[in-house]
Backbone as JSON, one array per atom type, in Angstrom:
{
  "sequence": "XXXXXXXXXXXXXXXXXXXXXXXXXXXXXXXXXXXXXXXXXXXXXXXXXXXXXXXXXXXXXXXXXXXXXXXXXXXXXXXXXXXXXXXXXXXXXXXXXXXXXXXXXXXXXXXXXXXXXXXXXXXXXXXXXXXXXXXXXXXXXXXXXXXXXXXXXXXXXXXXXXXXXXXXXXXXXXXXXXXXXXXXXXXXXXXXXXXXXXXXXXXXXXXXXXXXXXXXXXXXXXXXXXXXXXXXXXXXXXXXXXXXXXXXX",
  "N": [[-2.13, -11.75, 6.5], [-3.06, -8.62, 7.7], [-5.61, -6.17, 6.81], [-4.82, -3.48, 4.72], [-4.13, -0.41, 4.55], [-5.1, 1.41, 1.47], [-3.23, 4.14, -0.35], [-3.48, 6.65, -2.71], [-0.46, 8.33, -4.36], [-0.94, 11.46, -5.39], [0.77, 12.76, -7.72], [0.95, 10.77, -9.58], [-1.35, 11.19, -11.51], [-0.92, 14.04, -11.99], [-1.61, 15.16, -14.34], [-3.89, 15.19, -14.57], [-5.04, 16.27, -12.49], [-4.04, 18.51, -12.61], [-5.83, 19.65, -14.49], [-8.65, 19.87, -13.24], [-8.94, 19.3, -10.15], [-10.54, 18.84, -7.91], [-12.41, 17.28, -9.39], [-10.69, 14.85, -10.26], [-9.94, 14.25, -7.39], [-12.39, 13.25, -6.35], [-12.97, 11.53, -8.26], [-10.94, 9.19, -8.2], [-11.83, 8.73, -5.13], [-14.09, 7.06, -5.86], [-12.65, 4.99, -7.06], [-12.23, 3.27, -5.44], [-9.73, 3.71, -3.51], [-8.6, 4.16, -0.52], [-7.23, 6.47, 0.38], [-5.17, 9.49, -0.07], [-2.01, 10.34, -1.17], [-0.57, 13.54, -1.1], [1.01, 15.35, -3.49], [1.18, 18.9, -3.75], [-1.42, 20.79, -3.28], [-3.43, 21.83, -5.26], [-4.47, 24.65, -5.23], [-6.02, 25.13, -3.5], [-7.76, 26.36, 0.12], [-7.11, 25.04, 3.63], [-9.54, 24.6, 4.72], [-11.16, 23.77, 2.53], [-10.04, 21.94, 1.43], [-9.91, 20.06, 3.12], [-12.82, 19.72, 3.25], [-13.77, 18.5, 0.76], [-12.05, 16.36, 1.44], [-13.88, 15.18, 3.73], [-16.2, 14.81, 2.17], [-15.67, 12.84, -0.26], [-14.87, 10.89, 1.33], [-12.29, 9.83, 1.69], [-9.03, 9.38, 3.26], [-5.96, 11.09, 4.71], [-3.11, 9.86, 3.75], [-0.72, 11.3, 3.88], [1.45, 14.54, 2.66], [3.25, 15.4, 0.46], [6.34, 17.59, 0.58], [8.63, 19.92, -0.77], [11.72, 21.1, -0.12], [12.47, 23.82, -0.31], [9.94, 25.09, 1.4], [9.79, 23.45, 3.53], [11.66, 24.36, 5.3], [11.33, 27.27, 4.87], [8.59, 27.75, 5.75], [7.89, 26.26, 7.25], [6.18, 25.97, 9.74], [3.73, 26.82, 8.61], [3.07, 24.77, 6.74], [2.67, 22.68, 8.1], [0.79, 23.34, 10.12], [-1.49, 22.97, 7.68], [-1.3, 20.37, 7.18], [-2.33, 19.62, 9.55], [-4.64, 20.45, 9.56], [-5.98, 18.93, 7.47], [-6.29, 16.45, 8.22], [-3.52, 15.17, 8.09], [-1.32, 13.11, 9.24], [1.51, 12.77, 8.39], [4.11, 13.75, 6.85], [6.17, 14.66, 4.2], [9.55, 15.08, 3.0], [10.3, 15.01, -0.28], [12.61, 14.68, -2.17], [16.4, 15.04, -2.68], [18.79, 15.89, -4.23], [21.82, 14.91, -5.69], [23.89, 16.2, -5.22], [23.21, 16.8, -2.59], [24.84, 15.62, -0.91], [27.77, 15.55, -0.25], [30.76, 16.63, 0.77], [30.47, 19.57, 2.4], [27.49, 19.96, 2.23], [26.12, 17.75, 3.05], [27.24, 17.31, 5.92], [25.64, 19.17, 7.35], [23.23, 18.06, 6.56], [21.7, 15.94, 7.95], [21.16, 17.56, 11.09], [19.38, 19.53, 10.1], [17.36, 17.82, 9.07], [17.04, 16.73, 11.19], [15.8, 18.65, 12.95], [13.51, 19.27, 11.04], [12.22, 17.31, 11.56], [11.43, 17.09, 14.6], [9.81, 19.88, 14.88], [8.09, 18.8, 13.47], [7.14, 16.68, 14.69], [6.37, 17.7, 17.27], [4.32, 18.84, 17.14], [2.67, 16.9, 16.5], [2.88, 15.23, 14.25], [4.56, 13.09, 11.6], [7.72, 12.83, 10.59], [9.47, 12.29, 7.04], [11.42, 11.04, 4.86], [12.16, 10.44, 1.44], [13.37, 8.61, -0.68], [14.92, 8.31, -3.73], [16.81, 6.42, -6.4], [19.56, 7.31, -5.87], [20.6, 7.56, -3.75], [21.28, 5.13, -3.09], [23.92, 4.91, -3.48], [27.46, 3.98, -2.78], [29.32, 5.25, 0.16], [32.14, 6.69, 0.85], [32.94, 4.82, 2.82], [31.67, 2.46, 2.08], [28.99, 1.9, 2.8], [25.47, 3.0, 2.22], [24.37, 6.11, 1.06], [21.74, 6.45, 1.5], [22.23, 4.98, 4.18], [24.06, 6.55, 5.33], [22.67, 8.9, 6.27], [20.41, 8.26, 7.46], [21.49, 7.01, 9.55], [22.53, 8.99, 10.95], [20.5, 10.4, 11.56], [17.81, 11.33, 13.77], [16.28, 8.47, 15.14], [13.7, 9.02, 15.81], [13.09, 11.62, 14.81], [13.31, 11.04, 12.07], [11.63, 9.27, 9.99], [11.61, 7.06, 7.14], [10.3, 7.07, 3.96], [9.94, 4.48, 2.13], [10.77, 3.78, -1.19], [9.98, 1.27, -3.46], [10.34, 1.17, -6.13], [12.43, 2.66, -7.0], [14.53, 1.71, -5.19], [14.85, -0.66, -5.74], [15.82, -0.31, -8.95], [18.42, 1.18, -8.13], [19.9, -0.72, -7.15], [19.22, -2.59, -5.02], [17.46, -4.53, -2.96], [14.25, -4.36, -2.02], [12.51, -6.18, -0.31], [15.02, -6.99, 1.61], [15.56, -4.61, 2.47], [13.31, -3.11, 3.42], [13.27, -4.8, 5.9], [15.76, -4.36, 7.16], [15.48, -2.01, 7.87], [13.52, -1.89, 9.87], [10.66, -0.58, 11.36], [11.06, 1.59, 10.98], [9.71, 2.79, 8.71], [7.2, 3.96, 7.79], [5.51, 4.24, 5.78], [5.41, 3.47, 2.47], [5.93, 3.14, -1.16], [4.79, 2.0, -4.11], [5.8, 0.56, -6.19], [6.13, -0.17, -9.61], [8.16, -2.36, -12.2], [9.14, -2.8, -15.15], [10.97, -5.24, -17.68], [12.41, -3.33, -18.49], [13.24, -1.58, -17.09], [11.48, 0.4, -17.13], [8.78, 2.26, -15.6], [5.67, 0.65, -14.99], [2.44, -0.45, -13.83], [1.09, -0.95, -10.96], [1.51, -4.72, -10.08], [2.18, -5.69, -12.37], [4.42, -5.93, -13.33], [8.06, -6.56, -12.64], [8.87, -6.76, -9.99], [8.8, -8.17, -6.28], [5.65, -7.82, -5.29], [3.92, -8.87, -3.55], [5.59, -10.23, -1.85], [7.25, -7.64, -0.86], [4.72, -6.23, 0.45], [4.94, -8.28, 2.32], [6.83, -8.1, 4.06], [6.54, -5.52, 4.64], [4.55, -5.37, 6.09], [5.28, -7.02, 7.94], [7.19, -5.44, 9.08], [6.26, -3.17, 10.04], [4.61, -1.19, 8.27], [3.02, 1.67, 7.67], [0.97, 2.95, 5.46], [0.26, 1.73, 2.35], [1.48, 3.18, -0.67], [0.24, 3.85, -3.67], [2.22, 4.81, -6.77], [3.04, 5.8, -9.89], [5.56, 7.03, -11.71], [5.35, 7.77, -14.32], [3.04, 6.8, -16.37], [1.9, 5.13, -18.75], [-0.71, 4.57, -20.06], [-3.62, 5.87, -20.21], [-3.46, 8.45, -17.07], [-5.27, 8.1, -15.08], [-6.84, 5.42, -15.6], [-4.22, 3.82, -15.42], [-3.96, 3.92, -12.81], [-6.56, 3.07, -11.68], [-6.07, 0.4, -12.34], [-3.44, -0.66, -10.84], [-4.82, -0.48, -8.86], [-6.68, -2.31, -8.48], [-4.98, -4.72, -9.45], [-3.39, -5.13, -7.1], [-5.26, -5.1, -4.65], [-5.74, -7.89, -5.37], [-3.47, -9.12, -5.21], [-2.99, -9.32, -2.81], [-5.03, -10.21, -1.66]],
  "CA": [[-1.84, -10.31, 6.45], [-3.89, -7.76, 7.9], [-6.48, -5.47, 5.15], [-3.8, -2.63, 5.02], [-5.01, 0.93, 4.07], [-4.19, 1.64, 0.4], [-3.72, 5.38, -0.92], [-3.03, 7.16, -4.45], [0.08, 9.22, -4.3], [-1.84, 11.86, -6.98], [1.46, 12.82, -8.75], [0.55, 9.85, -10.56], [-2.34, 11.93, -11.42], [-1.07, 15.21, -12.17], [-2.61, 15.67, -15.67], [-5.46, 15.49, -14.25], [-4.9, 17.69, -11.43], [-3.7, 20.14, -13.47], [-6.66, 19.86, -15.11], [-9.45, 19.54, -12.43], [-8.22, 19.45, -9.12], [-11.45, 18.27, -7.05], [-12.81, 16.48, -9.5], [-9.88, 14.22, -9.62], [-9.72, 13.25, -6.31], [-13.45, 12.28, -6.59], [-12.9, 10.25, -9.01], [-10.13, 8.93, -7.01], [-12.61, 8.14, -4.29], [-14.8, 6.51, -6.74], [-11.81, 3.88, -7.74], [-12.05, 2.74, -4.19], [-8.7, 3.8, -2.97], [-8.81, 4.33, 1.22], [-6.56, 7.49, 0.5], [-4.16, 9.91, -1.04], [-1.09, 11.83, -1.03], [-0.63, 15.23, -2.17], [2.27, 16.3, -4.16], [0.54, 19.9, -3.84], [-2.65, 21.21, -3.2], [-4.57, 22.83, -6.19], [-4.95, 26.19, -4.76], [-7.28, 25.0, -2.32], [-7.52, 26.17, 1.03], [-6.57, 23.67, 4.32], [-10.66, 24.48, 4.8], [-11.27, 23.4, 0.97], [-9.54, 20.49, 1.46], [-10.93, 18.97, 4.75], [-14.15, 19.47, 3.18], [-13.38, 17.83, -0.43], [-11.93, 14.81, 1.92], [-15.04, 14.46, 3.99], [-17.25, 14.58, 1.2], [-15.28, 11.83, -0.26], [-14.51, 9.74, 2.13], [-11.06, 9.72, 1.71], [-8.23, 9.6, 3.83], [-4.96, 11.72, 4.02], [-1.8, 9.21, 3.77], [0.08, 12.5, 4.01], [1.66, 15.31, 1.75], [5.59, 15.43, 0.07], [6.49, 19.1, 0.95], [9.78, 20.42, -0.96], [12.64, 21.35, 0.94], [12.44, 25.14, 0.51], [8.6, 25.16, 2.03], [10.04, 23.15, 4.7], [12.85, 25.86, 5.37], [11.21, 28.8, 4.74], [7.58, 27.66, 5.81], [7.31, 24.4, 8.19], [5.1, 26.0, 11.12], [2.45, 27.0, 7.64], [2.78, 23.27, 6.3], [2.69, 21.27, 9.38], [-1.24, 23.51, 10.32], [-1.96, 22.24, 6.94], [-1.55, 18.85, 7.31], [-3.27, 18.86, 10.43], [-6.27, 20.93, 9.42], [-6.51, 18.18, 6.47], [-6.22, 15.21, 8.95], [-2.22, 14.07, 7.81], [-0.25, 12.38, 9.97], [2.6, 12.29, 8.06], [5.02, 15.17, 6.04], [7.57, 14.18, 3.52], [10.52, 15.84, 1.78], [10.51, 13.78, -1.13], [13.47, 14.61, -2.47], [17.42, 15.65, -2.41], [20.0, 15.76, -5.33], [23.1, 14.42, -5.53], [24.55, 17.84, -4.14], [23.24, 17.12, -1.02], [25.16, 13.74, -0.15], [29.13, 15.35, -0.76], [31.22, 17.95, 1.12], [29.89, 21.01, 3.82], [26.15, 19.74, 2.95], [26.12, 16.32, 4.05], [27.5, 17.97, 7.15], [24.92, 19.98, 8.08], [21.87, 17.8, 6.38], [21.45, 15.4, 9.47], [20.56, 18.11, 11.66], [18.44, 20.24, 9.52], [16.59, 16.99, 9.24], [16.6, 16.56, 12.63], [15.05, 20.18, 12.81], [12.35, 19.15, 10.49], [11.54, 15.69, 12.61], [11.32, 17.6, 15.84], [8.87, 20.84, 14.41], [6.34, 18.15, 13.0], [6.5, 15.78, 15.88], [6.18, 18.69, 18.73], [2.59, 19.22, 16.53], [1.78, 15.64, 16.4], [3.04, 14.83, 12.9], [5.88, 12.21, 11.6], [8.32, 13.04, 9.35], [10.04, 11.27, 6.88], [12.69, 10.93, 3.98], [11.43, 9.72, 0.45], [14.08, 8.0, -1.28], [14.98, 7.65, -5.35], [17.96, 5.68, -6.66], [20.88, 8.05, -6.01], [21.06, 7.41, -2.23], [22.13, 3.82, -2.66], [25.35, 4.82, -4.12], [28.02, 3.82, -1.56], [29.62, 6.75, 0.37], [33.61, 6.59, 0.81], [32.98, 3.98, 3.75], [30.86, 1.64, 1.92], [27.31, 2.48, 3.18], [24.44, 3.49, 1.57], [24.35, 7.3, 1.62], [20.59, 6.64, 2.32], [22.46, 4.76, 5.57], [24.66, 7.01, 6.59], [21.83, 9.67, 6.25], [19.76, 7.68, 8.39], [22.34, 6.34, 10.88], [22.83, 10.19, 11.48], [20.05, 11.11, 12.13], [17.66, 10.53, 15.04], [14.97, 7.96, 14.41], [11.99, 9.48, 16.41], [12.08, 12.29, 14.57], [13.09, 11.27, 10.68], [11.82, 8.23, 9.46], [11.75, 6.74, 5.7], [9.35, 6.41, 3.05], [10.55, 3.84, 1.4], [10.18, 3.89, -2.78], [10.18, 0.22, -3.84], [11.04, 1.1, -7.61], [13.79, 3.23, -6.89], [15.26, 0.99, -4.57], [15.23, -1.7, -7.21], [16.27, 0.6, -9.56], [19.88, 1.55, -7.39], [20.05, -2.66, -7.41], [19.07, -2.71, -3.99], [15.96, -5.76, -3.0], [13.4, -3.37, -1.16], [12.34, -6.48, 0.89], [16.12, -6.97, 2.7], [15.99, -3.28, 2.94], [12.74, -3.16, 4.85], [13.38, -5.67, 7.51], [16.81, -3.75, 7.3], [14.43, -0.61, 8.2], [12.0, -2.82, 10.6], [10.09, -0.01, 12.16], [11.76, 3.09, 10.82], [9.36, 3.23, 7.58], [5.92, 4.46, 8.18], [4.58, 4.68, 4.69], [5.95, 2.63, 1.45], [5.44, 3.76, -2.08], [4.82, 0.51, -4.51], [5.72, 1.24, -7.59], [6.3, -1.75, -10.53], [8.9, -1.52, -13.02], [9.66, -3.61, -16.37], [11.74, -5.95, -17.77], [13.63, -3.13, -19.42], [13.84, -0.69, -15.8], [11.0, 1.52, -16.85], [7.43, 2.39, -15.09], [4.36, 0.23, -15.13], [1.06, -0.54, -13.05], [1.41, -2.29, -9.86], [1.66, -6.44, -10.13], [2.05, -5.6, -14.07], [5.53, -5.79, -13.55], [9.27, -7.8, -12.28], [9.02, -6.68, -8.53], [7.75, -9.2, -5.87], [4.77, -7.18, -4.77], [3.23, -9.6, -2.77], [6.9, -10.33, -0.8], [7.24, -6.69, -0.31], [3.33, -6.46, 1.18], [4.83, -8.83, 3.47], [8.0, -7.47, 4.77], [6.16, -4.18, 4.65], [3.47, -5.8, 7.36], [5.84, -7.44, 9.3], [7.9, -4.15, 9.29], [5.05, -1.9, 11.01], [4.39, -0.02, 7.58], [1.26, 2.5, 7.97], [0.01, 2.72, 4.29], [0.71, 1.29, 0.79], [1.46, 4.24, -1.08], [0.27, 3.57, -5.06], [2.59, 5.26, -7.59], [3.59, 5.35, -11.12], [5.97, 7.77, -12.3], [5.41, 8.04, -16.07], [1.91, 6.03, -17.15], [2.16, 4.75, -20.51], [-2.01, 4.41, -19.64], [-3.9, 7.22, -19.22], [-3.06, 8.31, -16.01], [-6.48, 7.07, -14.19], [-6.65, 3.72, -16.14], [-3.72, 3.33, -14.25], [-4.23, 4.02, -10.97], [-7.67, 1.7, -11.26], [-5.51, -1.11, -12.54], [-2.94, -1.07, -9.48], [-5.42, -0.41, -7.35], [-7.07, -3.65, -8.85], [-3.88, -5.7, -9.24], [-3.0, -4.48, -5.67], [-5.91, -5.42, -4.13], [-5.73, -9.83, -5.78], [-2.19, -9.46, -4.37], [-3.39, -8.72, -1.26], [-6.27, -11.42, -1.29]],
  "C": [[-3.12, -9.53, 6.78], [-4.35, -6.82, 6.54], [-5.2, -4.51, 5.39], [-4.34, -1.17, 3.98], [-4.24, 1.34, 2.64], [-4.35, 2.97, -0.24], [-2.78, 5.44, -2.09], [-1.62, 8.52, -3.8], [-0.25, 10.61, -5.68], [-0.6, 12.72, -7.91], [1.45, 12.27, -9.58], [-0.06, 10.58, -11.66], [-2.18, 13.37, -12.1], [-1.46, 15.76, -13.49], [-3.35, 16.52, -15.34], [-6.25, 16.3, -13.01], [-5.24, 18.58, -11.9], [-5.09, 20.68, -13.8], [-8.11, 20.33, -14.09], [-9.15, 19.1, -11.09], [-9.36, 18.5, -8.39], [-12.2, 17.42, -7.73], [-12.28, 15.03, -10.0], [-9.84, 13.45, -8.33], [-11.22, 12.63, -6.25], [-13.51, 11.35, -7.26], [-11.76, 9.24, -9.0], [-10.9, 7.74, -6.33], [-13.16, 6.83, -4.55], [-13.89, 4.85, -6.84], [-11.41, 2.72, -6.65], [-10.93, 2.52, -2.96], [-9.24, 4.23, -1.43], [-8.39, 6.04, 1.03], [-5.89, 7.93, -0.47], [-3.45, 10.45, -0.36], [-0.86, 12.51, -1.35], [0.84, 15.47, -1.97], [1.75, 17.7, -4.69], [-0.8, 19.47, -3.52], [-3.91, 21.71, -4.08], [-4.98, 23.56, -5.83], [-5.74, 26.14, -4.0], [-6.61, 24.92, -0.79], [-7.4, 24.72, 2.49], [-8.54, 23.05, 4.22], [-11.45, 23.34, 3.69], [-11.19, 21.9, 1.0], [-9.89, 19.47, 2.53], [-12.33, 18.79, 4.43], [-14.53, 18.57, 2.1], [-13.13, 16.25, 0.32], [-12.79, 14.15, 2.91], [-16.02, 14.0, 3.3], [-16.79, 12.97, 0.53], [-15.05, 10.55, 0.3], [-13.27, 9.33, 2.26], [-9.88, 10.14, 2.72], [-6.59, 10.5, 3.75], [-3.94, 11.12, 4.52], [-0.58, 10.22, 3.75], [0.39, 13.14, 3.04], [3.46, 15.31, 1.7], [5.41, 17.57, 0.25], [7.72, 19.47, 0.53], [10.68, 21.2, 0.04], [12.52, 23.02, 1.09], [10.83, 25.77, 0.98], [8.74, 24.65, 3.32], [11.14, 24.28, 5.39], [12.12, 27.07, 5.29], [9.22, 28.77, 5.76], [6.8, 26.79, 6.86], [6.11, 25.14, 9.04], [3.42, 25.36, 9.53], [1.91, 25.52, 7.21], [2.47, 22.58, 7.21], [0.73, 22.13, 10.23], [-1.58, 23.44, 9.19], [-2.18, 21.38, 6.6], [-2.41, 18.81, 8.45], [-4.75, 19.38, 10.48], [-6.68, 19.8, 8.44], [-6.62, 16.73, 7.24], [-4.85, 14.21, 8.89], [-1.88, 14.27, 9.2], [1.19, 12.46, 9.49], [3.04, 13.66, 6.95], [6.06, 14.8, 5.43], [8.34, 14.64, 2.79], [10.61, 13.92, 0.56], [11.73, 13.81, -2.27], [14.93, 15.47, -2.49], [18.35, 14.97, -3.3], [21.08, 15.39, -5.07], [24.25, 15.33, -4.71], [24.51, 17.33, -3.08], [24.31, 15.86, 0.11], [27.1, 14.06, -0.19], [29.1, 17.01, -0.04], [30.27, 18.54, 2.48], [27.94, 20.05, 3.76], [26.15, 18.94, 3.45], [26.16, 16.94, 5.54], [26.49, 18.03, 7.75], [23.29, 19.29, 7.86], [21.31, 16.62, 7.52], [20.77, 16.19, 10.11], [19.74, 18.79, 11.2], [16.98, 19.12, 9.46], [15.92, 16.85, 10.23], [15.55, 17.61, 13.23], [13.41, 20.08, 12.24], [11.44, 18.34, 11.58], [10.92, 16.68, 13.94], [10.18, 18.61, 15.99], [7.59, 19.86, 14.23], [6.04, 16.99, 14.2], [6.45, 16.42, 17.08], [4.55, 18.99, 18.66], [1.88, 17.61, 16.19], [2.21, 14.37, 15.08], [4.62, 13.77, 12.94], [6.52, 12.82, 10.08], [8.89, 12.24, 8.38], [10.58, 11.67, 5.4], [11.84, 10.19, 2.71], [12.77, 9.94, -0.51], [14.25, 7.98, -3.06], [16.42, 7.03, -5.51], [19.21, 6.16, -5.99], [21.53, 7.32, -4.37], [21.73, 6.3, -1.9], [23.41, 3.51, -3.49], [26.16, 4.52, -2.91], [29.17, 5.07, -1.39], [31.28, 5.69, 0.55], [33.85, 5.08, 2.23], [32.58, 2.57, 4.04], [29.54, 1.44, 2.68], [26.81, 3.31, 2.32], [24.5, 5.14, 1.68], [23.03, 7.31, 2.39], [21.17, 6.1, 4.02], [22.98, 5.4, 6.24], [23.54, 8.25, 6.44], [20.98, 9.13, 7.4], [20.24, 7.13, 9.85], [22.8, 8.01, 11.67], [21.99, 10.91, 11.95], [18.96, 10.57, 13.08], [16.29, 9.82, 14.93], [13.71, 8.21, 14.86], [12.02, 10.34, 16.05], [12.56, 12.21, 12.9], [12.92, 9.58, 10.37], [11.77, 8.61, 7.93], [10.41, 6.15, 5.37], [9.91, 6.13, 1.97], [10.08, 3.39, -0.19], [10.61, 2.97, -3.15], [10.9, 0.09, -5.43], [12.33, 1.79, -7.72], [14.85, 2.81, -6.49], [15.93, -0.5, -5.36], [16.0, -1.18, -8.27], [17.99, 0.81, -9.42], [20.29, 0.35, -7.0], [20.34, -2.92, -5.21], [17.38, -3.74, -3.83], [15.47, -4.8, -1.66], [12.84, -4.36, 0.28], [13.56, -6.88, 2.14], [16.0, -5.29, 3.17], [14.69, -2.97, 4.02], [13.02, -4.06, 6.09], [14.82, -5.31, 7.64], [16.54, -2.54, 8.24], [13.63, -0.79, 9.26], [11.75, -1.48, 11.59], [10.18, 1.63, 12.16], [10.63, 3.8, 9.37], [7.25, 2.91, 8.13], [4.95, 4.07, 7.08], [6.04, 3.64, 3.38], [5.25, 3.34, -0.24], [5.92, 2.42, -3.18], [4.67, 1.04, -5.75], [6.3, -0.46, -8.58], [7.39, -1.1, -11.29], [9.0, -2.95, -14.03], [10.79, -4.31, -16.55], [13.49, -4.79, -18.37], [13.7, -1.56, -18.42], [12.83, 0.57, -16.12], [9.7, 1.45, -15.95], [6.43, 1.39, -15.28], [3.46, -0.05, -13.88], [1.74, -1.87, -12.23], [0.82, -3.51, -9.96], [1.43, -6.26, -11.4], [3.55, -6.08, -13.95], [6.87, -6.75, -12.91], [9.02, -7.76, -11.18], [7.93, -7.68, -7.95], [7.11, -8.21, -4.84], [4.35, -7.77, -3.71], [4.8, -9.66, -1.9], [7.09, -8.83, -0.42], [6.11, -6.08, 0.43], [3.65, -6.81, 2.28], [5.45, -8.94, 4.47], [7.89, -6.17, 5.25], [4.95, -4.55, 6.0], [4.11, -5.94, 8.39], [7.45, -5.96, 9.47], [7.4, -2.56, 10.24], [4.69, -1.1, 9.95], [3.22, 0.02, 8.13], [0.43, 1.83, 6.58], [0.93, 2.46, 3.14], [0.28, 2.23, 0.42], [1.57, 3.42, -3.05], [1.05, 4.85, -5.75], [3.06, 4.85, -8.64], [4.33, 6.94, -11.79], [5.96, 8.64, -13.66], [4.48, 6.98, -16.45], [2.31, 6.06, -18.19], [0.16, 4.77, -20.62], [-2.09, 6.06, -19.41], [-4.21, 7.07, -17.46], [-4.24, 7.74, -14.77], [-6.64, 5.9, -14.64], [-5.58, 3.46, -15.36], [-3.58, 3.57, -13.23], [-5.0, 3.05, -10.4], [-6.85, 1.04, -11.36], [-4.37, -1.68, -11.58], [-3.55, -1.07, -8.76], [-6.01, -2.21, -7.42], [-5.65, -4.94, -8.96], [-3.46, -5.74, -8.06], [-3.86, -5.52, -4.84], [-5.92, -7.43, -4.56], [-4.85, -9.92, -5.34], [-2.54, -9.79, -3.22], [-4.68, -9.8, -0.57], [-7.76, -10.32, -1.03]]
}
């Protein structure tokens, strides 16, 4: 397996956001992660932030962008990712609403809308997954499939959330080589014997088999998350990053 670039999704993190915004991601840096992703900004300009991630050394594995910022805002978000150096723009999530009736309808193309805005500017878009989607729609398919089979794959791929996907009793590595080439970015999350949160290779999921379906799949970056630390929230971040990394050789 190739070294493979590993970033902090810093929702993990958000305590300590909240708390300290820049000196967070330094200490981030510090923990030897390649990168992060931003679930927000901390009031800091795009300037702010290009300068915070040179100083660091850190890379930007991209930003989750809520749906009405993408709707009301895309040109603003999409010269913020690229003043910060992302590549990549992700709605990271859509409620059960959106999968039944008139929306469904219309959420394909709006998608498509998104894909097309961030890849006319350089950027990739992409879909970020939690359990709900692998309910099966009236046809037996995934809603995440017929979501995806609808819409057009150069301009919405998937970032695929390994605990969620487990979670909705779906095996994340049939689902990537299901995905082979459509998922950019991966988000490696662990989970317990009893379906809740813990620190990556702490936990039931085969990390290392998803590493390797995730290589031979074309992922970009291993995206570290943990939904709900039982650890304070930097103790765990080091300790996937460290369990992560012995997986990984």
């Amino acid at each position: 397996m190739t070294k493979k670039s590993i970033a902090l999704q810093l929702y993990t993190v958000r305590d300590e956001t909240a708390r300290d915004f820049q000196a967070t991601i330094r200490h981030v840096a510090k923990l030897g992660y390649d990168g992060v992703e931003f679930a927000g900004y901390g009031d800091l300009s795009s300037a702010e932030m290009a300068a915070l991630l040179t100083e660091t050394g850190l890379r930007t594995a991209g930003s989750h962008v809520r749906w009405d910022a993408l709707e009301n805002s895309i040109s603003d978000e999409i010269d913020y990712c690229l003043a910060i150096g992302s590549r990549n723009i992700t709605l990271p999530y859509l409620g059960n609403e959106w999968y039944t009736g008139e929306k469904f309808k219309t959420l394909a193309t709006q998608l498509n809308n998104f894909g097309r805005a961030a890849q006319e500017k350089g950027l990739t878009f992409s879909y970020h997954n939690h359990a709900h989607e692998f309910a099966q729609g009236e046809d037996g398919r995934y809603l995440l499939d017929m979501l995806l089979d609808n819409t057009d794959p150069s301009y919405v791929k998937l970032e695929l959330d390994t605990y969620w996907a487990a979670y909705g009793g779906v095996d994340p590595i049939a689902y990537l080589h299901k995905r082979a080439e459509r998922v950019p970015l991966i988000h490696l999350k662990d989970m317990t014997s009893e379906r809740t949160f813990t620190e990556v290779g702490d936990g039931t999921l085969d990390i290392k088999g998803i590493c390797n379906a995730a290589e031979e799949s074309g992922v970009e970056w291993y995206i570290v998350e943990n939904d709900a630390p039982t650890l304070p929230s930097l103790q765990s971040v080091e300790r996937s990053l460290k369990n992560l990394q012995k997986i990984l050789g």
